[in-house]
N, CA, C, O and CB atoms as a CASP TS submission, in Angstrom:
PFRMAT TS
TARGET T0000
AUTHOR 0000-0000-0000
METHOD Language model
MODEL 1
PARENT N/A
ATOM      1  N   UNK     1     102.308  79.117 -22.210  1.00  0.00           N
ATOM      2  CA  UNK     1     103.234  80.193 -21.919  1.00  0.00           C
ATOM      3  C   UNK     1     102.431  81.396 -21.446  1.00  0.00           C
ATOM      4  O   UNK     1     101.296  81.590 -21.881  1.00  0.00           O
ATOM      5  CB  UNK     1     104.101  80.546 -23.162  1.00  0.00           C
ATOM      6  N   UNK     2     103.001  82.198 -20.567  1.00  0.00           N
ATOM      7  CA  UNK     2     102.314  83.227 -19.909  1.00  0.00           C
ATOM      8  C   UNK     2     103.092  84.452 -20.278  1.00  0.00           C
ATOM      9  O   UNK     2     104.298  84.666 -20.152  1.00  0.00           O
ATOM     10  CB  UNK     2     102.195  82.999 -18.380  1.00  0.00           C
ATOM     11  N   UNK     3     101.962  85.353 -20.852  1.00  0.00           N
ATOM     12  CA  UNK     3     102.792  86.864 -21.187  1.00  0.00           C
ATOM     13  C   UNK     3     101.923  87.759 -20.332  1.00  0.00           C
ATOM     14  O   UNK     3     100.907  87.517 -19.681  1.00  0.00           O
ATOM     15  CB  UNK     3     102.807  87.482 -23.038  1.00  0.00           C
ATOM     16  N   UNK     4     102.581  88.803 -20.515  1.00  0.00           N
ATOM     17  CA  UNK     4     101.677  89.896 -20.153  1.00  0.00           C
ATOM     18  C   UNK     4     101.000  91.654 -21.186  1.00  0.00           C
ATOM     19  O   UNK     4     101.486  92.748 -21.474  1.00  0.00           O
ATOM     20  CB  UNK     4     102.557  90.254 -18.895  1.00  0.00           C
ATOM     21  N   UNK     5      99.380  90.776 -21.438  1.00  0.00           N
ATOM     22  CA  UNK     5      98.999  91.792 -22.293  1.00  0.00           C
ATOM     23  C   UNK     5      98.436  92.893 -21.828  1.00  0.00           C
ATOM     24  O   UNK     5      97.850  92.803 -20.749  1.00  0.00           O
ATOM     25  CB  UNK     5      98.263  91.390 -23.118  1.00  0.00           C
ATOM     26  N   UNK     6      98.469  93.946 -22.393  1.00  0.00           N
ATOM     27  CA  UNK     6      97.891  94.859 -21.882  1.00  0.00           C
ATOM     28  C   UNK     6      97.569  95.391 -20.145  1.00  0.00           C
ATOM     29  O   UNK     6      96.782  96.182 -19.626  1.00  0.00           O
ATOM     30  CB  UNK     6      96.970  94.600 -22.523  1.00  0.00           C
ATOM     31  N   UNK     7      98.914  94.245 -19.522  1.00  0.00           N
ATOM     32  CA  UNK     7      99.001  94.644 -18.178  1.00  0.00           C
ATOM     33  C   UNK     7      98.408  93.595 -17.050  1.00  0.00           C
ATOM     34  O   UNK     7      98.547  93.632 -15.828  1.00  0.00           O
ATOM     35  CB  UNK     7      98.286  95.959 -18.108  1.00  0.00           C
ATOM     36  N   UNK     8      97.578  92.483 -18.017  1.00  0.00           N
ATOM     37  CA  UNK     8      97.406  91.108 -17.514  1.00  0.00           C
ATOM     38  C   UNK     8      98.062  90.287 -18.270  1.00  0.00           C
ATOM     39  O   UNK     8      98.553  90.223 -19.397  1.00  0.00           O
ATOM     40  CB  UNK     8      96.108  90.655 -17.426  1.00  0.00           C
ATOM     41  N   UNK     9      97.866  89.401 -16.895  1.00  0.00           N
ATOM     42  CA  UNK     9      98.408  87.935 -17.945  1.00  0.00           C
ATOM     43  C   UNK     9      97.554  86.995 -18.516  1.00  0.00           C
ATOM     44  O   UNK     9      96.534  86.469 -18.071  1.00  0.00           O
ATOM     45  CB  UNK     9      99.264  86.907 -17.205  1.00  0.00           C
ATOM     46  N   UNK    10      98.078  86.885 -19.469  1.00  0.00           N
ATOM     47  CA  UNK    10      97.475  86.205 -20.841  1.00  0.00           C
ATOM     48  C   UNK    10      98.429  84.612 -21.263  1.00  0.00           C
ATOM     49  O   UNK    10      99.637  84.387 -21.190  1.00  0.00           O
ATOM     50  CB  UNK    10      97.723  87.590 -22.330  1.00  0.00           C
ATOM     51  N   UNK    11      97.618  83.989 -21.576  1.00  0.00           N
ATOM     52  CA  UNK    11      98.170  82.640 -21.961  1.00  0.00           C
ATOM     53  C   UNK    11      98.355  82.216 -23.832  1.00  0.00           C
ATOM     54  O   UNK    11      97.386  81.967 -24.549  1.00  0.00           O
ATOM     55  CB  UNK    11      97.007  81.543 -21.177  1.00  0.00           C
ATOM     56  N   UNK    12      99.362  82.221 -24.164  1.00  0.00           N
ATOM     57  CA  UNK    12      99.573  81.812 -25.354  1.00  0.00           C
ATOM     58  C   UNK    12      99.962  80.106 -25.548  1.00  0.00           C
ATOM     59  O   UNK    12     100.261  79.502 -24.517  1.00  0.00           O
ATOM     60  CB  UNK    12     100.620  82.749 -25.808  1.00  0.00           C
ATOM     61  N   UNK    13      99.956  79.490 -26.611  1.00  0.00           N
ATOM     62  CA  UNK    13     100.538  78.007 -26.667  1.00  0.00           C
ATOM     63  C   UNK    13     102.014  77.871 -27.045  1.00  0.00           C
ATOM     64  O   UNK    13     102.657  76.841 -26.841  1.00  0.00           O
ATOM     65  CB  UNK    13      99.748  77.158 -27.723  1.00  0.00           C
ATOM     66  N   UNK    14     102.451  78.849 -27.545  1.00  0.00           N
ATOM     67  CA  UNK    14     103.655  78.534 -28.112  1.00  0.00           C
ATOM     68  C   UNK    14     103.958  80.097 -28.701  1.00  0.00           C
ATOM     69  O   UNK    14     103.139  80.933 -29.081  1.00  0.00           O
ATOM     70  CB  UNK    14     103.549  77.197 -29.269  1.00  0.00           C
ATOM     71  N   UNK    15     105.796  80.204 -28.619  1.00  0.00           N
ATOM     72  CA  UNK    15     105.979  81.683 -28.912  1.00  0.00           C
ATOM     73  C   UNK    15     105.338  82.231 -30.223  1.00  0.00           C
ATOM     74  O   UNK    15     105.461  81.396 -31.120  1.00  0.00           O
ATOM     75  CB  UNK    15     107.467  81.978 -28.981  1.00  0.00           C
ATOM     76  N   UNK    16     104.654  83.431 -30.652  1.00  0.00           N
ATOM     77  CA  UNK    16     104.060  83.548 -31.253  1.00  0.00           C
ATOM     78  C   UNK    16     104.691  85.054 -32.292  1.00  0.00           C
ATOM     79  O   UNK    16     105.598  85.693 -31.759  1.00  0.00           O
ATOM     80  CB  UNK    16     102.926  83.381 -30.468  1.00  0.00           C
ATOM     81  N   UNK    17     104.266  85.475 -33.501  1.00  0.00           N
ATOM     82  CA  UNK    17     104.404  86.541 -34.078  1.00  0.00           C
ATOM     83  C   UNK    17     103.614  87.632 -33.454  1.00  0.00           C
ATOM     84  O   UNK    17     102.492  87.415 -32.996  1.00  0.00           O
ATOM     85  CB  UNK    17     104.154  86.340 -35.322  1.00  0.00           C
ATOM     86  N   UNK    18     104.184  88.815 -33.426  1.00  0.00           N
ATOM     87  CA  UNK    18     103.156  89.701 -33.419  1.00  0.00           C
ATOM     88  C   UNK    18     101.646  89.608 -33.908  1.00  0.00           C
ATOM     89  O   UNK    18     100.549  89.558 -33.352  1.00  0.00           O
ATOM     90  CB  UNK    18     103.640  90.554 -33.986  1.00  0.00           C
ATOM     91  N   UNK    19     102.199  89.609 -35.442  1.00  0.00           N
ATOM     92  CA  UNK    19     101.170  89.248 -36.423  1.00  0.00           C
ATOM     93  C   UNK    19     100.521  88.170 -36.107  1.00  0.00           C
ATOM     94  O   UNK    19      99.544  88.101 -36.852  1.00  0.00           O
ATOM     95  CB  UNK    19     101.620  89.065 -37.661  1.00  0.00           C
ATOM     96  N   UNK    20     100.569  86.998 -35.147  1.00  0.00           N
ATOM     97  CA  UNK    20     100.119  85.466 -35.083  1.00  0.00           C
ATOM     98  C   UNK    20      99.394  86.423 -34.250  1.00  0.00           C
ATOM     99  O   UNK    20      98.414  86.918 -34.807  1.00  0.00           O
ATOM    100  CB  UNK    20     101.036  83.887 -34.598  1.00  0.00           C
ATOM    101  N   UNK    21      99.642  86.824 -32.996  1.00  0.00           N
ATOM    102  CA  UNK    21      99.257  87.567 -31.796  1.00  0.00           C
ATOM    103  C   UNK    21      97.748  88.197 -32.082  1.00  0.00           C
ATOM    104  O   UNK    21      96.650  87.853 -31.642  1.00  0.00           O
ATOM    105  CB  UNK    21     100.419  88.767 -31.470  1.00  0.00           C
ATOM    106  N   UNK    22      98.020  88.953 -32.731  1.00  0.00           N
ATOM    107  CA  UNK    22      97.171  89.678 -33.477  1.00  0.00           C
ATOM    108  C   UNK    22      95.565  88.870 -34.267  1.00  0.00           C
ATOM    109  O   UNK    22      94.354  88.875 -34.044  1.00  0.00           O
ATOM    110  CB  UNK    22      98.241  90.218 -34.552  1.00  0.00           C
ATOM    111  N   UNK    23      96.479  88.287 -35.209  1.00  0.00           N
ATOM    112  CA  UNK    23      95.644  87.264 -35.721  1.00  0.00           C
ATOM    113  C   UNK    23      94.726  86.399 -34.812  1.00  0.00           C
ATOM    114  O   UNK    23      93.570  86.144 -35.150  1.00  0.00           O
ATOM    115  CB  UNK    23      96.466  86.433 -36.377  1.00  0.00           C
ATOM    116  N   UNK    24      95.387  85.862 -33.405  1.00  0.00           N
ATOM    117  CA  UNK    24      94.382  85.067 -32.547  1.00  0.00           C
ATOM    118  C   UNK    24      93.546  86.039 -31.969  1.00  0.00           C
ATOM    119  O   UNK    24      92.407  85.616 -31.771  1.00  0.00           O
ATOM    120  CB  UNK    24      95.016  84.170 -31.415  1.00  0.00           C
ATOM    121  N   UNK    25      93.716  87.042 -31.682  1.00  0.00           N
ATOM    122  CA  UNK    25      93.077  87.790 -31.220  1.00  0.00           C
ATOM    123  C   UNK    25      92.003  88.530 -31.910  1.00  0.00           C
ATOM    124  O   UNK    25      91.153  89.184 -31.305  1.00  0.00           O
ATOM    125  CB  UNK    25      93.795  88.362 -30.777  1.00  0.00           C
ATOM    126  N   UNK    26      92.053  88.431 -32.965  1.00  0.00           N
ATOM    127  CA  UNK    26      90.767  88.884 -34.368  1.00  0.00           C
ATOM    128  C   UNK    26      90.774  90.490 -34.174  1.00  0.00           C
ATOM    129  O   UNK    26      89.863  91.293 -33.974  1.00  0.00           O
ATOM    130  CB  UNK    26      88.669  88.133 -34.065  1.00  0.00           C
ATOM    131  N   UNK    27      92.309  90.643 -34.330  1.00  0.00           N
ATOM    132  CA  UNK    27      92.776  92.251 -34.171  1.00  0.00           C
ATOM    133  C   UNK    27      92.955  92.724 -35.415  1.00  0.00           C
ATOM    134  O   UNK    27      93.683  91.976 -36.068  1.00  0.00           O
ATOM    135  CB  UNK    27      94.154  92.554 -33.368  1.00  0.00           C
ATOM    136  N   UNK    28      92.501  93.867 -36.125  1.00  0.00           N
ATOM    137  CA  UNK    28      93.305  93.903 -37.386  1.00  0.00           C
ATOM    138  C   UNK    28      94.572  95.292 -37.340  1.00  0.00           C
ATOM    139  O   UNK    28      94.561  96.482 -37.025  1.00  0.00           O
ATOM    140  CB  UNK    28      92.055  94.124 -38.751  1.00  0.00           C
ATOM    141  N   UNK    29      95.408  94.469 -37.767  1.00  0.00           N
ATOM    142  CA  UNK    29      96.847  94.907 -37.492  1.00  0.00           C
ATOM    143  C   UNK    29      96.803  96.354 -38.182  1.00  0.00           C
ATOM    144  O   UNK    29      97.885  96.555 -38.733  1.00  0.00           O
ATOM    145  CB  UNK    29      98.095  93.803 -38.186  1.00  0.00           C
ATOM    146  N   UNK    30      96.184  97.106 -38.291  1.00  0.00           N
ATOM    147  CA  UNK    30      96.099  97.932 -39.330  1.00  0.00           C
ATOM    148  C   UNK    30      95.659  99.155 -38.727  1.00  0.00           C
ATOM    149  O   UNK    30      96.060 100.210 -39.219  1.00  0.00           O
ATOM    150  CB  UNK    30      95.258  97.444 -40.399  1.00  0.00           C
ATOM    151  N   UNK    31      94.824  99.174 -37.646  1.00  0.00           N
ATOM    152  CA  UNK    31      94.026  99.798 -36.443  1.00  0.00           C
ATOM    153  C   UNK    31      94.991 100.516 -35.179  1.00  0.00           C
ATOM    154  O   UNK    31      94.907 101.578 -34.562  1.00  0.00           O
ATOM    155  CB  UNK    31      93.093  98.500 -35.758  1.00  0.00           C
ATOM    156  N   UNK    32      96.198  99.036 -35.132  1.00  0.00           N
ATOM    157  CA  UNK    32      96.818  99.117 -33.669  1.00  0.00           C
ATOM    158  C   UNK    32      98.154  99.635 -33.682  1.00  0.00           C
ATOM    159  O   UNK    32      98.886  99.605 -34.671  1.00  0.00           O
ATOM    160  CB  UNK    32      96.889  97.740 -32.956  1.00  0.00           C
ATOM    161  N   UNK    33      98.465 100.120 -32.538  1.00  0.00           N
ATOM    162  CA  UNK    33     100.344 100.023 -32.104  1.00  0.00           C
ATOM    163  C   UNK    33     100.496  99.123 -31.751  1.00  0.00           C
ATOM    164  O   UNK    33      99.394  98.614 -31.546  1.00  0.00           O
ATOM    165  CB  UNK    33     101.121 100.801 -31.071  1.00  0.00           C
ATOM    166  N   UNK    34     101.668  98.141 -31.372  1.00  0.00           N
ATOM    167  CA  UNK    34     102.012  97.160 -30.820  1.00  0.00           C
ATOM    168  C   UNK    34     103.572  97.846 -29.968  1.00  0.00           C
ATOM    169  O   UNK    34     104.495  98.504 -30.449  1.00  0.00           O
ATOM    170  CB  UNK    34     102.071  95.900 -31.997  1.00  0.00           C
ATOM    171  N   UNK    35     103.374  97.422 -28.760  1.00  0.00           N
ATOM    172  CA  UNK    35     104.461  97.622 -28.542  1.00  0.00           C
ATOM    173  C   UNK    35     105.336  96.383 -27.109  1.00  0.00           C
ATOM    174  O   UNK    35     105.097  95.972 -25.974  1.00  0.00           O
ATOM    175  CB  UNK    35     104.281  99.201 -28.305  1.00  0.00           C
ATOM    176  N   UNK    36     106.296  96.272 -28.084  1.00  0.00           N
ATOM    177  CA  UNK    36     106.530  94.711 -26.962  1.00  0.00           C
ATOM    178  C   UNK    36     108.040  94.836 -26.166  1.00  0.00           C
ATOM    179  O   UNK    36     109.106  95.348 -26.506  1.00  0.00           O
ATOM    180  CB  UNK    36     106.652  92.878 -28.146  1.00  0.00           C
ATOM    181  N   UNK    37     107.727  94.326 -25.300  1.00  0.00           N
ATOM    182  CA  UNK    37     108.729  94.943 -24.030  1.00  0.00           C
ATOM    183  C   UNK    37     109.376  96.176 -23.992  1.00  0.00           C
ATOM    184  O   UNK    37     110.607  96.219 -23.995  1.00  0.00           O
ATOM    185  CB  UNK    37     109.846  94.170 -23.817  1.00  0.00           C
ATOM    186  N   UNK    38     108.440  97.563 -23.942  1.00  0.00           N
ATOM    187  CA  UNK    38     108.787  98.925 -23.751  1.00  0.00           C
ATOM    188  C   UNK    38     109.398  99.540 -25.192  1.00  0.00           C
ATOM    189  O   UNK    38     109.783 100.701 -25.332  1.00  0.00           O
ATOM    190  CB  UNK    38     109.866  99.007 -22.504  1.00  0.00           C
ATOM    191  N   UNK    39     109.399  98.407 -26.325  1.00  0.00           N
ATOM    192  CA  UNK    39     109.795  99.021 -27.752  1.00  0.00           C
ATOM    193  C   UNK    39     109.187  98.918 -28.940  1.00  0.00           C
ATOM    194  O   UNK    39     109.423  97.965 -29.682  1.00  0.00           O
ATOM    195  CB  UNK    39     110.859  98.645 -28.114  1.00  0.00           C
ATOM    196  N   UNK    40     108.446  99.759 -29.217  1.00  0.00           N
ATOM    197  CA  UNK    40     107.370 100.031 -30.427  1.00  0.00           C
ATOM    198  C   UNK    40     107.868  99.181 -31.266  1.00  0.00           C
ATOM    199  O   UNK    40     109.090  99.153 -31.407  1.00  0.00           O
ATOM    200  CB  UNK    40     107.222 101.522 -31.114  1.00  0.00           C
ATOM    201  N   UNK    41     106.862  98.125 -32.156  1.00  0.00           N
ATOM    202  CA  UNK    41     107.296  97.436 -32.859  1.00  0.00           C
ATOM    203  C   UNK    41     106.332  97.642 -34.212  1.00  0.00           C
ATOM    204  O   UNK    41     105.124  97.478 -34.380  1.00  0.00           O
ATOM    205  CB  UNK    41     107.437  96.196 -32.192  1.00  0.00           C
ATOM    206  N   UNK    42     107.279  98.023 -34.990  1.00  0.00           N
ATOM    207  CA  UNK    42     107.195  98.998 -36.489  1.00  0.00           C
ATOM    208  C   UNK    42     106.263  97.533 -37.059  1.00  0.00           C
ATOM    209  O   UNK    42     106.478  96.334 -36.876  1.00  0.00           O
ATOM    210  CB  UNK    42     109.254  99.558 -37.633  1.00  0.00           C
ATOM    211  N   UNK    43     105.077  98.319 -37.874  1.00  0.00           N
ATOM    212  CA  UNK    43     104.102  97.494 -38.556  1.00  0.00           C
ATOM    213  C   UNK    43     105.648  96.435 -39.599  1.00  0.00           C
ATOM    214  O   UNK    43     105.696  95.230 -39.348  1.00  0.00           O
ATOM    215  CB  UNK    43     102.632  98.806 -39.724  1.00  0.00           C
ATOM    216  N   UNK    44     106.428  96.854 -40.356  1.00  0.00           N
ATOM    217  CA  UNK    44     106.963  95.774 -41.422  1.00  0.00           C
ATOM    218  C   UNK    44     107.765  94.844 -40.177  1.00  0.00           C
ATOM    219  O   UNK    44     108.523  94.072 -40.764  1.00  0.00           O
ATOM    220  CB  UNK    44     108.194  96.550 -42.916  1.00  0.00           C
ATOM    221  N   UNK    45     107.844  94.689 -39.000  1.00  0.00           N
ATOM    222  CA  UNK    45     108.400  94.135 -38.217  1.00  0.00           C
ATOM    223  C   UNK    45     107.628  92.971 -37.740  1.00  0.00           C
ATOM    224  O   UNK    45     108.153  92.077 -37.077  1.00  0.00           O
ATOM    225  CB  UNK    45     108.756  94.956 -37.403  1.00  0.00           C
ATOM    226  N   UNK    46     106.055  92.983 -38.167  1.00  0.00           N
ATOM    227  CA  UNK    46     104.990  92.478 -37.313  1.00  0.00           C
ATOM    228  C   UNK    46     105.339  90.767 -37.208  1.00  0.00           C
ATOM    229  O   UNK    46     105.184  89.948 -36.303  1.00  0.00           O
ATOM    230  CB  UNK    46     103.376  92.878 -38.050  1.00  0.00           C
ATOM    231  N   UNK    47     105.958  90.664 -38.789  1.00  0.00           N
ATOM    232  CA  UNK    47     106.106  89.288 -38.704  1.00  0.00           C
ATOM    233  C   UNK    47     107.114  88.498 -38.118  1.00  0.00           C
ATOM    234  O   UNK    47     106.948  87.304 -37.868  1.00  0.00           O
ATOM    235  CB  UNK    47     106.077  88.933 -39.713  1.00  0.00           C
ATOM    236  N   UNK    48     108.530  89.340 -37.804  1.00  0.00           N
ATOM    237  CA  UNK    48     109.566  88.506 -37.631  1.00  0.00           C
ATOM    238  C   UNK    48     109.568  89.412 -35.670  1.00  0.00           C
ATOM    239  O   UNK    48     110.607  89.420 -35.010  1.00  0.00           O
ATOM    240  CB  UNK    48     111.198  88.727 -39.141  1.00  0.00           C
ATOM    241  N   UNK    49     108.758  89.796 -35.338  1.00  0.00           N
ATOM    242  CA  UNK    49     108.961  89.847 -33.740  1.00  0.00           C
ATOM    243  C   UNK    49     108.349  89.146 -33.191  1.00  0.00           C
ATOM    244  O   UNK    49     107.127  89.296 -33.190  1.00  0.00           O
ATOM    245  CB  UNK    49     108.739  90.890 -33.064  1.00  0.00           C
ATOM    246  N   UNK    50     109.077  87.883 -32.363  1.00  0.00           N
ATOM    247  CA  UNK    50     108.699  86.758 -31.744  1.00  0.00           C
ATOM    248  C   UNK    50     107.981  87.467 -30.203  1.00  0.00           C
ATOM    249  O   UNK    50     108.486  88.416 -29.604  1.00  0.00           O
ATOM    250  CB  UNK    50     110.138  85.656 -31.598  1.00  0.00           C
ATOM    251  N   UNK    51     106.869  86.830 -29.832  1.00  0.00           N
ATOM    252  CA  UNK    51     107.191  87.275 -28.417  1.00  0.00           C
ATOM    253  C   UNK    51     107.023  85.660 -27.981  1.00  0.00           C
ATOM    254  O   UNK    51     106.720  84.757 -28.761  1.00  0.00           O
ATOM    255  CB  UNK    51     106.020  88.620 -27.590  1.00  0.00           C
ATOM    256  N   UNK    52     107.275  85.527 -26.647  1.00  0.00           N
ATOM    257  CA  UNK    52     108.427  84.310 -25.402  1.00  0.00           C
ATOM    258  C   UNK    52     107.852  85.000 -24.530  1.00  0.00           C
ATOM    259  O   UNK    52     107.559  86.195 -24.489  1.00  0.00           O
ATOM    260  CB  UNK    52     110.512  84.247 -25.221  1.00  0.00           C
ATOM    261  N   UNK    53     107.597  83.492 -23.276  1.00  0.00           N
ATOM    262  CA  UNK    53     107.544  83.514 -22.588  1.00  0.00           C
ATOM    263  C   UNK    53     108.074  85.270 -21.663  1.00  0.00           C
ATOM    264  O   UNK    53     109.016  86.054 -21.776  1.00  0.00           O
ATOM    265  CB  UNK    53     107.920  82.335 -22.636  1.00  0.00           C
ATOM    266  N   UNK    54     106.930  85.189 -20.872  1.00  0.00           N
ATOM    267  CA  UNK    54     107.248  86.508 -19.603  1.00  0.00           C
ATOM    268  C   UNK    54     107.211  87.709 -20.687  1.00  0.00           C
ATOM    269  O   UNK    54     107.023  88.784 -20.118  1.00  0.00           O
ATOM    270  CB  UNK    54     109.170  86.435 -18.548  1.00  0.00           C
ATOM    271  N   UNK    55     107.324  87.811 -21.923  1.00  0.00           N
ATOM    272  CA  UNK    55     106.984  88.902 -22.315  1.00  0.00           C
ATOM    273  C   UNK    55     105.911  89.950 -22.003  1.00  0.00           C
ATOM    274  O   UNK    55     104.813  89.773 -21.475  1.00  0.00           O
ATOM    275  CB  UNK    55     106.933  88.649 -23.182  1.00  0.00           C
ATOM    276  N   UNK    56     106.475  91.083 -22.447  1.00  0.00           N
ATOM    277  CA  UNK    56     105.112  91.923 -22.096  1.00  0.00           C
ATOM    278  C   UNK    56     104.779  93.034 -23.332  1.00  0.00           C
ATOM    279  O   UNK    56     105.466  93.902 -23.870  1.00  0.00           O
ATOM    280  CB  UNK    56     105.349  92.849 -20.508  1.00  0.00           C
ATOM    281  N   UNK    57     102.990  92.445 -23.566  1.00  0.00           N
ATOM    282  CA  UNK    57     102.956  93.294 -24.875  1.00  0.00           C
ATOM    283  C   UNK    57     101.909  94.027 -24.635  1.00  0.00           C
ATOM    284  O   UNK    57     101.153  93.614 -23.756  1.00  0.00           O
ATOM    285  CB  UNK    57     102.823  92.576 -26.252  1.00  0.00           C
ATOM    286  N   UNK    58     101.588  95.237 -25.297  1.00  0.00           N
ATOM    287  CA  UNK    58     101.377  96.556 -25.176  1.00  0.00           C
ATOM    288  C   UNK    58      99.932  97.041 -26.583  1.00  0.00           C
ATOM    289  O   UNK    58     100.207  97.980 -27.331  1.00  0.00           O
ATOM    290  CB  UNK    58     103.153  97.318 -25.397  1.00  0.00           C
ATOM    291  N   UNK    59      98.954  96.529 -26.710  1.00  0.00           N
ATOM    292  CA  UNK    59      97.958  96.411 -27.939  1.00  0.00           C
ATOM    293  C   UNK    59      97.085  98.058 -28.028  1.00  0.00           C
ATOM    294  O   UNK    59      96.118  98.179 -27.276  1.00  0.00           O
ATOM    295  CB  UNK    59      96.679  94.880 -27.573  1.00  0.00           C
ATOM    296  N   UNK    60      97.354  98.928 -28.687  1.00  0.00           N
ATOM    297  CA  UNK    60      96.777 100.471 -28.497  1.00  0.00           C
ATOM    298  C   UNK    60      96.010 100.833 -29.571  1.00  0.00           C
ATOM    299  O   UNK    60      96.524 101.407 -30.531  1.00  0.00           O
ATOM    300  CB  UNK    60      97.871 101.599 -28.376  1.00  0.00           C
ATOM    301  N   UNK    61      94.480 100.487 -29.518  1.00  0.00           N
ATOM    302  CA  UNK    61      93.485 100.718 -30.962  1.00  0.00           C
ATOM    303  C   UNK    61      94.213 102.199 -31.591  1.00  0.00           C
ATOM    304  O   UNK    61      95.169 102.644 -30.957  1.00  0.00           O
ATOM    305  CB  UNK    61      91.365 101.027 -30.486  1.00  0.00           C
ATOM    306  N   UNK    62      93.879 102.728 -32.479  1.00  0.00           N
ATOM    307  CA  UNK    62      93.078 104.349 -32.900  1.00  0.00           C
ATOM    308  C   UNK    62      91.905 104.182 -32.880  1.00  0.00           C
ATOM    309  O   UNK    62      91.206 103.197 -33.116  1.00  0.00           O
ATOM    310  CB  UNK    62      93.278 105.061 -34.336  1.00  0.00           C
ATOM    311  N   UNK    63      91.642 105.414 -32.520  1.00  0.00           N
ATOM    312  CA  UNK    63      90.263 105.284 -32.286  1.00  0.00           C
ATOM    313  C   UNK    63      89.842 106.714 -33.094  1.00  0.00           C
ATOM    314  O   UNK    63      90.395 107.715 -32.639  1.00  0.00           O
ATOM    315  CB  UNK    63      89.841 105.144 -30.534  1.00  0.00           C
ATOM    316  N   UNK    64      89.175 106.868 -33.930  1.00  0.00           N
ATOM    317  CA  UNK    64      88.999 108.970 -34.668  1.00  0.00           C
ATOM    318  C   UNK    64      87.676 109.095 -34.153  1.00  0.00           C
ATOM    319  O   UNK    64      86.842 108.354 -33.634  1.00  0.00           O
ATOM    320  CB  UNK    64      88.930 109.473 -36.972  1.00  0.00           C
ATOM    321  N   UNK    65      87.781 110.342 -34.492  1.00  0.00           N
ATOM    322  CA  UNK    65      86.415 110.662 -33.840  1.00  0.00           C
ATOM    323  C   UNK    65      86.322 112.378 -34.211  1.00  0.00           C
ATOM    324  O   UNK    65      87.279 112.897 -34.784  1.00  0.00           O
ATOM    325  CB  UNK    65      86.411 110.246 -31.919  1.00  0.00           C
ATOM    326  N   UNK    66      85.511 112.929 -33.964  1.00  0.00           N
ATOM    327  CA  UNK    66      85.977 114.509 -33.882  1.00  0.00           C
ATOM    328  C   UNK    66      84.470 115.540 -33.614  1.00  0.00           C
ATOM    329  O   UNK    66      84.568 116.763 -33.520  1.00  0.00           O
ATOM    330  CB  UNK    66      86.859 114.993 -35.649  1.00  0.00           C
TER
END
């Protein structure tokens, strides 16, 4: 399946959780925004937002500094 991350396309195997998303990616969910097809998707949401095919998801570190 083909989504689009961060503005490329990216290949997943099968529709996935945020949190799965995340997880393959050796992201820690804890760091990032997620935001999937133009709608911020709230950290207690991580698990039950599927993304499908043609989706498009949106991965935004924090980064501090000062």
């Amino acid at each position: 399946m083909t989504i689009t991350l961060n503005g490329e396309p990216h290949e997943i195997p099968r529709p996935l959780s945020v949190s799965a998303l995340l997880e393959q990616l050796a992201i820690d969910a804890r760091r990032v925004a997620v935001e999937l097809n133009l709608d911020v998707v709230k950290k207690a949401a991580y698990d039950s937002s599927v993304i499908k095919e043609g989706d498009a998801v949106e991965i935004v570190n924090f980064v501090g500094g000062g």
